[in-house]
C-alpha positions in Angstrom: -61.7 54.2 -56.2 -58.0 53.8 -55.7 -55.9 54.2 -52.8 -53.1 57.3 -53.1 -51.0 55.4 -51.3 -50.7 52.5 -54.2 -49.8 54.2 -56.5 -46.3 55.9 -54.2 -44.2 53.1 -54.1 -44.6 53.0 -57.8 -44.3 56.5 -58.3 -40.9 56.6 -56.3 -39.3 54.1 -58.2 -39.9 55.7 -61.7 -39.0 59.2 -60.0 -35.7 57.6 -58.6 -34.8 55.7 -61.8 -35.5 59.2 -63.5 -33.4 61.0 -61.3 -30.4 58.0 -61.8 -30.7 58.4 -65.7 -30.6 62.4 -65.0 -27.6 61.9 -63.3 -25.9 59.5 -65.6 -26.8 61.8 -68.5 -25.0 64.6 -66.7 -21.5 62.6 -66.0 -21.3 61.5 -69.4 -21.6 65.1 -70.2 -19.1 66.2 -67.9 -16.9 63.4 -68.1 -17.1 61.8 -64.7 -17.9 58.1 -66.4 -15.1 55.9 -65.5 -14.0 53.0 -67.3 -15.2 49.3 -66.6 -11.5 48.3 -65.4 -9.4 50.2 -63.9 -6.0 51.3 -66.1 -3.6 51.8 -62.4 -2.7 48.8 -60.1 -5.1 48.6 -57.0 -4.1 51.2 -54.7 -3.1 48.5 -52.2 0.0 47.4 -54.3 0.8 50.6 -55.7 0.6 51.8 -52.1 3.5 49.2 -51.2 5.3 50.2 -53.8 5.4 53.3 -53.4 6.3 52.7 -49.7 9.2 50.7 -50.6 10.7 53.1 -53.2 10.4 55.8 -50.7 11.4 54.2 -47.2 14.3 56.2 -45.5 17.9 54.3 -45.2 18.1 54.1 -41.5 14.5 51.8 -41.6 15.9 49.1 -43.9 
């Protein structure tokens, strides 16, 4: 006979890597897949810019 408790571990793992693909499926529906590489600077530098451009007179 086999142990319940053997066959968890690999019954989590397929329910997790169902619920990952259910998910997945639903952000490509919805459009919440974003690209690979990123279109914007890093938010560091644009951050630094953006500080720069908008620095008031008396701090220069």
């Amino acid at each position: 006979m086999t142990d319940p408790a053997d066959d968890a571990p690999a019954s989590a793992a397929s329910a997790a890597a169902a619920e990952a693909a259910r998910r997945r499926r639903l952000a490509e529906v919805f459009g919440e897949v974003l690209p690979e590489s990123p279109d914007e600077p890093t938010t560091a530098a644009r951050d630094e810019e953006w500080y720069r451009e908008n620095r008031p007179p008396h701090h220069e």
